[in-house]
C-alpha positions in Angstrom: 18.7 -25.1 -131.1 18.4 -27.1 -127.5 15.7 -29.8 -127.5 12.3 -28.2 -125.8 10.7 -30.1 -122.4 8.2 -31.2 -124.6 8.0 -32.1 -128.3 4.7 -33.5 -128.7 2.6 -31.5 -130.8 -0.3 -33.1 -128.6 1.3 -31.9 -125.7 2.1 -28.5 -127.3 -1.2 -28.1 -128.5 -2.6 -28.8 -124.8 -0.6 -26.2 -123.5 -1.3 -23.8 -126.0 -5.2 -24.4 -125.3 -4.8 -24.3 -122.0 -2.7 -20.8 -122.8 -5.4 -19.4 -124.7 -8.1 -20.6 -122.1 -6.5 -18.6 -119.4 -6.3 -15.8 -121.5 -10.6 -15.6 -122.2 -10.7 -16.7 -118.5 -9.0 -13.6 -117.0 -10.2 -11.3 -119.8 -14.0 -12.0 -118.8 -13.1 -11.0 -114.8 -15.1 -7.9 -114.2 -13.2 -6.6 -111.3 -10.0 -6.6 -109.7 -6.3 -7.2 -111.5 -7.3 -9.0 -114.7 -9.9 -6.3 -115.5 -7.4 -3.0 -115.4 -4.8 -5.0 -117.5 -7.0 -6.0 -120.1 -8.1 -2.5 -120.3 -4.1 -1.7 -121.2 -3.4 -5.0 -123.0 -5.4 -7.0 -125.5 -6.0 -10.2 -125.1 -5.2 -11.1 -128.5 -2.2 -10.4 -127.4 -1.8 -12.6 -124.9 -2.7 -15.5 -126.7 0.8 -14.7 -128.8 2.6 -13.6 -126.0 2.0 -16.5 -123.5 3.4 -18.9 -125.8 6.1 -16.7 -127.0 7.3 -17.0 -122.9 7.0 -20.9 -122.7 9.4 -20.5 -126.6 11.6 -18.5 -124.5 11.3 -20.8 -121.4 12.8 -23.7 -123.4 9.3 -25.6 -122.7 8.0 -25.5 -126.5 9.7 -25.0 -129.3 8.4 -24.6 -133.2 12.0 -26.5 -134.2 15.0 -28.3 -132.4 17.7 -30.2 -132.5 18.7 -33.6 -130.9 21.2 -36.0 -130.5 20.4 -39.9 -131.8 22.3 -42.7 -130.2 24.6 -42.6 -132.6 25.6 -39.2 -132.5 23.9 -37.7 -134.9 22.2 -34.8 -135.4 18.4 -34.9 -135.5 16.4 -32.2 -136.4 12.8 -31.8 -135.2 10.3 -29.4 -135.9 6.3 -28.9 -134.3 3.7 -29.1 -137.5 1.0 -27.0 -135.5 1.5 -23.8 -137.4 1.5 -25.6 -140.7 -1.8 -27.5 -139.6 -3.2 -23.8 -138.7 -2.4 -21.7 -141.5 -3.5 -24.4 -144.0 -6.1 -25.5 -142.0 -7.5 -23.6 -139.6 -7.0 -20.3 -141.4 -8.7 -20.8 -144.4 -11.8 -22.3 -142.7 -11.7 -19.3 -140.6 -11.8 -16.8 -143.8 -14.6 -19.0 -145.0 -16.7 -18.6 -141.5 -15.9 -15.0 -141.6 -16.9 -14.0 -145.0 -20.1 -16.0 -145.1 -22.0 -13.0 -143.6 -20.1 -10.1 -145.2 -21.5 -7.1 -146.8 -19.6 -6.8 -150.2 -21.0 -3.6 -151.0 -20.6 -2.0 -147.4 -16.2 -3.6 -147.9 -16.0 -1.1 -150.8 -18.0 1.7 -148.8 -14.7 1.5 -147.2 -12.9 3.8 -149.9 -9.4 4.7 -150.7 -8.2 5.5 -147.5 -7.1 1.6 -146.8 -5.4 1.2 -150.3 -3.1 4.7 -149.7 -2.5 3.1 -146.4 -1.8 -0.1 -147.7 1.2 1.4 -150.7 2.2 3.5 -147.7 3.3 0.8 -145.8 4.8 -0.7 -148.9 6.3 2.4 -150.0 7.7 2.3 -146.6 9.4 -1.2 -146.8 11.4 0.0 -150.1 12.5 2.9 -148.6 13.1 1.7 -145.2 15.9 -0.7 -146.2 18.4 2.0 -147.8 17.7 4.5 -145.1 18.7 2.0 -142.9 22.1 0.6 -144.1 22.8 4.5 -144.7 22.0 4.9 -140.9 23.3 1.1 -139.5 26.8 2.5 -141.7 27.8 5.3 -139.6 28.1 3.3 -136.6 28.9 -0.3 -137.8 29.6 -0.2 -141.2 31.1 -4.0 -140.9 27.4 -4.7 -140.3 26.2 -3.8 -143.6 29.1 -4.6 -145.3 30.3 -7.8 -147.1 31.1 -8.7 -150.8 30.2 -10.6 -153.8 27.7 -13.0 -152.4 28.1 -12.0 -148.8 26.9 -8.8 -149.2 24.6 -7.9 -146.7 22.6 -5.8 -148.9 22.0 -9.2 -151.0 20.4 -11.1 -147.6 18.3 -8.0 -146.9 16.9 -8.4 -150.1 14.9 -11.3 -148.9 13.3 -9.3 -146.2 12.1 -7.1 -149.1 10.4 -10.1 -150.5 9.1 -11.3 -147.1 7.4 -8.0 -145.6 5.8 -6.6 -149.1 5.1 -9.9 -150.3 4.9 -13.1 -148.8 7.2 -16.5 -148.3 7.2 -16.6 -152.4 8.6 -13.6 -153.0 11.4 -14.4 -150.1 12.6 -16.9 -151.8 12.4 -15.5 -155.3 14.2 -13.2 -154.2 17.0 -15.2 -153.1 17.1 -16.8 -156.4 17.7 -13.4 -158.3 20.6 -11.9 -155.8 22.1 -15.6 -155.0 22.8 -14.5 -151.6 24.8 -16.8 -149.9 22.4 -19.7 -148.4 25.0 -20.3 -145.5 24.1 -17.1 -144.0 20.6 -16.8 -145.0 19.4 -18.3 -141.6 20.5 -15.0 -139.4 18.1 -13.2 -142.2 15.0 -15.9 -141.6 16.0 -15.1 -138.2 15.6 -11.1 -138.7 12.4 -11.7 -140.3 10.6 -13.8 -137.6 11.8 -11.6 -134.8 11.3 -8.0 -136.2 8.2 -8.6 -137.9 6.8 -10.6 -134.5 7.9 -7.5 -132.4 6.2 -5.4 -135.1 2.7 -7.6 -134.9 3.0 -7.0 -131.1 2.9 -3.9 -130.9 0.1 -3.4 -133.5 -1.9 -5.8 -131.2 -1.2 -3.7 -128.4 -2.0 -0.6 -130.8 -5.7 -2.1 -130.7 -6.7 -1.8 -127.3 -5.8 2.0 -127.6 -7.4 2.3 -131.1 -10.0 4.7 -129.7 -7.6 6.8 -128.3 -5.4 6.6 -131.6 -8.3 7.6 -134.1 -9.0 10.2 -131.9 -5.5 11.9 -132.1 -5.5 10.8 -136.0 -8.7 12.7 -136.1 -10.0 9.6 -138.1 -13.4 9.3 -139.6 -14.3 5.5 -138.7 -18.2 6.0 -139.5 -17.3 3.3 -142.7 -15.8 1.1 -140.4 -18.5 1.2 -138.0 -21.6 1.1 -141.0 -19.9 -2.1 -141.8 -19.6 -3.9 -138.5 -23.0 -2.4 -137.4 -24.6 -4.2 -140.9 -22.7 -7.5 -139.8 -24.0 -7.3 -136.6 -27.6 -6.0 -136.9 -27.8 -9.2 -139.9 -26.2 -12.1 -137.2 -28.9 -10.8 -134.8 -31.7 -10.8 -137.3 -30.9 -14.5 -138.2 -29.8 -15.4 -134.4 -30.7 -19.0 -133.6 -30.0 -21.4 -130.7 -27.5 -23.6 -132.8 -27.8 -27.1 -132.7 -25.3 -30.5 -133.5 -26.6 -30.5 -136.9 -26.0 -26.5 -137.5 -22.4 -26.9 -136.1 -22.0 -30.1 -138.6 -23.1 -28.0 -141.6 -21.0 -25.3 -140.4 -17.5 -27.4 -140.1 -18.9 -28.9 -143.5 -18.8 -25.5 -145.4 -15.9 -24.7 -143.7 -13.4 -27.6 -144.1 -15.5 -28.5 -147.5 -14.1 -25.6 -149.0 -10.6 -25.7 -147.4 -10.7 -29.1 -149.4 -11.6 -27.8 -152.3 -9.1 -25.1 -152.3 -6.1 -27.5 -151.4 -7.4 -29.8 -154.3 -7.5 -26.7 -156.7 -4.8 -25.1 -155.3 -2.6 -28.0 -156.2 -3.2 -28.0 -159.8 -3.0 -24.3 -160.5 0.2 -24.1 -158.5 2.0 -27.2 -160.8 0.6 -24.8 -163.9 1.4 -21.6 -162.9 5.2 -23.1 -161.8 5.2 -24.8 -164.9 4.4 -21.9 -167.1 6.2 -19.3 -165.0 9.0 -21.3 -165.4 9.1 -21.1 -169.4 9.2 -17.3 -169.0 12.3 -16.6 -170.9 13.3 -13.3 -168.5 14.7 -14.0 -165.5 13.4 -10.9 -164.0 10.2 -11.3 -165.1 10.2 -14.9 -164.0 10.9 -14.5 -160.6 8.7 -11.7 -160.2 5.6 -14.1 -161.3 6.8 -16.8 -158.9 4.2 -16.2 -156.5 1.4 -18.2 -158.5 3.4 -20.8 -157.7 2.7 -20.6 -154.4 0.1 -23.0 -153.1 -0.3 -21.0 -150.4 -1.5 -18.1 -152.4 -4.0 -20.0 -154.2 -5.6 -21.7 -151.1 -6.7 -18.3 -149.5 -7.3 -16.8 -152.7 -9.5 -19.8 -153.6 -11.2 -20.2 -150.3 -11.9 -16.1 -150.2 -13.4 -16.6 -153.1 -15.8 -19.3 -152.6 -16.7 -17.8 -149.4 -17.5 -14.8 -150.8 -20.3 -16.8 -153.3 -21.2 -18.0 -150.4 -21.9 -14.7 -148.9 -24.5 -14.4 -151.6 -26.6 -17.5 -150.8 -28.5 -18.8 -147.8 -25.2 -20.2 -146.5 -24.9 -16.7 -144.8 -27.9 -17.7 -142.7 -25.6 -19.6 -140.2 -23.7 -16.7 -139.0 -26.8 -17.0 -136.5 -25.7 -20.1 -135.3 -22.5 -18.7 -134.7 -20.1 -19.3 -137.8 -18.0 -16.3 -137.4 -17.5 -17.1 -133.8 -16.2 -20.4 -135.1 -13.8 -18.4 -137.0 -12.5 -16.6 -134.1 -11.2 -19.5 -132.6 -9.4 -20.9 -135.6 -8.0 -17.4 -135.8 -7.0 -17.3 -131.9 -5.2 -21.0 -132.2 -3.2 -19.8 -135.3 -2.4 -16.6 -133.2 -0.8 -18.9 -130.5 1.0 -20.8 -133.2 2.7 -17.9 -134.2 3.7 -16.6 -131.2 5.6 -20.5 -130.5 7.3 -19.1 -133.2 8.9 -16.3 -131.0 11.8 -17.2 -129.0 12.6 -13.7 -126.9 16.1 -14.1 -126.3 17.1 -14.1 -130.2 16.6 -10.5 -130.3 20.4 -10.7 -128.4 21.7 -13.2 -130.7 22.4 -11.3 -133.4 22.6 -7.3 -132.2 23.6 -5.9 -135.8 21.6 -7.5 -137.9 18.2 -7.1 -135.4 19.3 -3.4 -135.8 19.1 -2.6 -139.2 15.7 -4.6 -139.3 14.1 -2.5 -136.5 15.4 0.9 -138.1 13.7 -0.8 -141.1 10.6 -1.3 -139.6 10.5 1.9 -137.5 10.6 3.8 -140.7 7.6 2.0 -142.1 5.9 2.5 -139.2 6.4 6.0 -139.6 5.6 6.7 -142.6 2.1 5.0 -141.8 1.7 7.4 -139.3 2.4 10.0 -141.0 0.0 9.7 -143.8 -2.6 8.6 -141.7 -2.4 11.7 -139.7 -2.3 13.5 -143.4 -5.3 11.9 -144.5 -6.7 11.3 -141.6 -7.1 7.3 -141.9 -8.6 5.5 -139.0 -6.4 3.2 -136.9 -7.6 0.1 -138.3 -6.3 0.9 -141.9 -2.7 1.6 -141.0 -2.7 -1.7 -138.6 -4.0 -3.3 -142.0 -2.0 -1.5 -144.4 1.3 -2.8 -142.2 0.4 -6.5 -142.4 -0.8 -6.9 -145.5 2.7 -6.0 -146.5 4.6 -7.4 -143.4 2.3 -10.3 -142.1 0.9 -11.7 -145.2 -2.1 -13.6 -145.8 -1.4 -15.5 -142.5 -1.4 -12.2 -140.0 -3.3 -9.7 -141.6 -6.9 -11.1 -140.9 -5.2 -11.6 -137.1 -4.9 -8.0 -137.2 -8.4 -7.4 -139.0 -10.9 -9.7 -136.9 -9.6 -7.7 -133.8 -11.4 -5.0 -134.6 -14.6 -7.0 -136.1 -14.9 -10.4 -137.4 -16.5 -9.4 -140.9 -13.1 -7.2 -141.3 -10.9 -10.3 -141.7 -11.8 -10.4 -145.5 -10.5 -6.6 -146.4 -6.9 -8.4 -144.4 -7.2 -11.1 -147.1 -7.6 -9.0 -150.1 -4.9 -6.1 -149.1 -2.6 -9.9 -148.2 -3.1 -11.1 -151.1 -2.6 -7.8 -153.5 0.7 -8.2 -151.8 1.8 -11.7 -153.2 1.1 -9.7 -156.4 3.4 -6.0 -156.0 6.1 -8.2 -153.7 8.7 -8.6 -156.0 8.7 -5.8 -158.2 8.5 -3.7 -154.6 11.7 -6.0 -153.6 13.7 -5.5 -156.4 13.3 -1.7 -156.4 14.2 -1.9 -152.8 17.0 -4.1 -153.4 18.6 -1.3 -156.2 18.3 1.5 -153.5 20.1 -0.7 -150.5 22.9 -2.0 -153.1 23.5 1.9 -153.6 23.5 2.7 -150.0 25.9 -0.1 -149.7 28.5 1.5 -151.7 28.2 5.3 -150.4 
């Protein structure tokens, strides 16, 4: 890691706002250059991708290393994606939810669940196909032994794309993969799934197009964002200072409130998980003792009380829109994440975690085509399980602000199946290993 142009997360955090400024700029031309390429390419996408290029460019940098005066290593790292996702994202889930229609969510039906097990069902049997397939041309690349074994790393992946960054690391506990080497597979993660989110971003602006050769039915999806919609003009107000006050006040009240109780129930849960006498069964409850998990399970679940009071009312002074720039400043957070030119640094490894992904991706298209699922619920169904908590209401509030909270739930369901789904997948690619 080379020391980035600039290293202060004030700095950074101008250029990503002035990133994402040009983004709504361009996308609100009516004419011209700017208006045919946002027809092709989202701009949601563009508010990853622009910071991704200045990652690549050497100009920002999530994390770094520098030299001290005395010859030492220093190692830096940028604390704007940690202030977003436990921030930002959380009050964004709150802003969003506050006007949802509970009862309209589970008009939604199965069709997002099968899509969402599909894409898991795809991650356990995406990493054995793929060391069976990576084999025949470079076995040395899924090879090693004893704690090198390659299948062993890849078993944090498992962890990481069904579950979340709890499950990951369970996960390394169980198979004791060598933590030398389990940098090049934190390094597989963030560039595979980030090429992934890409082009489910991409996916969006063709989503018409897509439910169309689906054949999808998307008259749930559209009941929903219609009752959102016809409700935030029926309580439509010129907002003032005060309802912008009360608004940051419910928002960042109960991100407060969900760090404070988030705290607690992780030091019990890890406490009592802990004293679980199984190993197996240990690590497979680690993720309540993720404070992580309890923060946007917590703050969903206030919000969604919320949804029932008169709170809801100040989605007419423009709450959810609040949201959506929360969401689009986490978005650019996580494409400074994405350095480009890694994708060449590591050829093998990159390999077998693309093969992985192209099977889950499709095996989602495959059953959504079956069962004629709308675009939006294999998008979903893939970040729950690959993205987590922190991407999959990216993914959802693309399509309609009030669709972030079905991203959350799926997200979270997935802290829950992770390890159990990783371990199976772990048993397949330890056989492939040894055909």
């Amino acid at each position: 890691m080379t020391t980035p142009t600039f290293t202060n997360d004030a700095i950074v955090f101008g250029i990503l706002m002035l990133s994402l400024g040009f983004v709504f700029y361009t996308e609100n031309i009516k004419s011209g250059f700017w208006h045919k390429f946002y027809k092709i390419v989202p701009g949601l996408f563009m508010a990853y991708f622009i910071p991704a290029i200045f990652t690549t460019a050497g100009i920002i940098s999530p994390e770094w290393e520098t030299l001290s005066t005395a010859g030492e290593v220093v190692k830096g790292k940028s604390q704007l994606y940690y202030i977003s996702s436990r921030f930002l994202l959380p009050a964004a889930l709150v802003l969003m939810t506050l006007s949802i229609d509970l009862k309209a969510i589970f008009n939604l039906g199965s069709k997002a669940l099968i899509m969402f097990f599909t894409g898991t069902v795809g991650i356990i049997i995406g990493g054995p196909i793929a060391i069976l397939l990576i084999s025949i041309f470079s076995p040395e690349t899924v090879g090693g032994s004893d704690f090198d074994a390659v299948w062993r790393g890849l078993s944090t992946l498992a962890g990481s794309w069904i579950g979340g960054g709890a499950n990951q690391t369970a996960m390394l506990e169980i198979y004791k993969y060598n933590p030398a080497k389990y940098g090049g597979m934190v390094f597989v993660d963030i560039v595979v799934a980030n090429v992934w989110m890409a082009i489910l971003l991409i996916g969006i602006g063709k989503k018409d197009k897509i439910d169309k050769w689906l054949g999808a039915d998307t008259s749930a999806i559209e009941d929903l964002k219609d009752k959102v919609s016809l409700f935030a003009k029926k309580v439509k107000r010129n907002p003032s200072v005060t309802d912008f006050m009360i608004i940051l006040a419910i928002a960042f009240g109960t991100v407060g409130l969900g760090h404070f109780t988030a705290a607690y129930l992780s030091s019990f849960f890890s406490d009592l998980v802990a004293g679980i006498e199984s190993e197996t069964w240990r690590n497979i409850f680690t993720f309540l003792g993720s404070s992580f998990f309890w923060l946007i399970s917590i703050s969903t679940v206030i919000a969604v009380i919320l949804s029932f009071t008169k709170a809801k009312n100040y989605e007419g002074a423009g709450a959810s829109k609040i949201g959506s720039v929360f969401i689009y400043i986490l978005v650019a957070t996580i494409g400074m994440k994405m350095d480009l030119a890694m994708i060449f640094d590591n050829v093998g490894l990159i390999a077998i975690g693309l093969v992985w992904m192209s099977i889950h991706a499709g095996l989602l298209v495959f059953v959504a085509k079956l069962i004629k699922a709308p675009y939006f619920f294999l998008a979903l169904g893939s970040q729950a399980n690959v993205g987590g908590a922190a991407s999959a209401p990216i993914v959802a509030q693309a399509f309609h602000p009030s669709l972030a909270t079905v991203g959350v739930l799926l997200a979270v369901f997935g802290y829950a199946i992770g390890t159990i789904g990783a371990i199976l997948c772990t048993i397949l690619m330890e056989l492939s290993a040894t055909l």
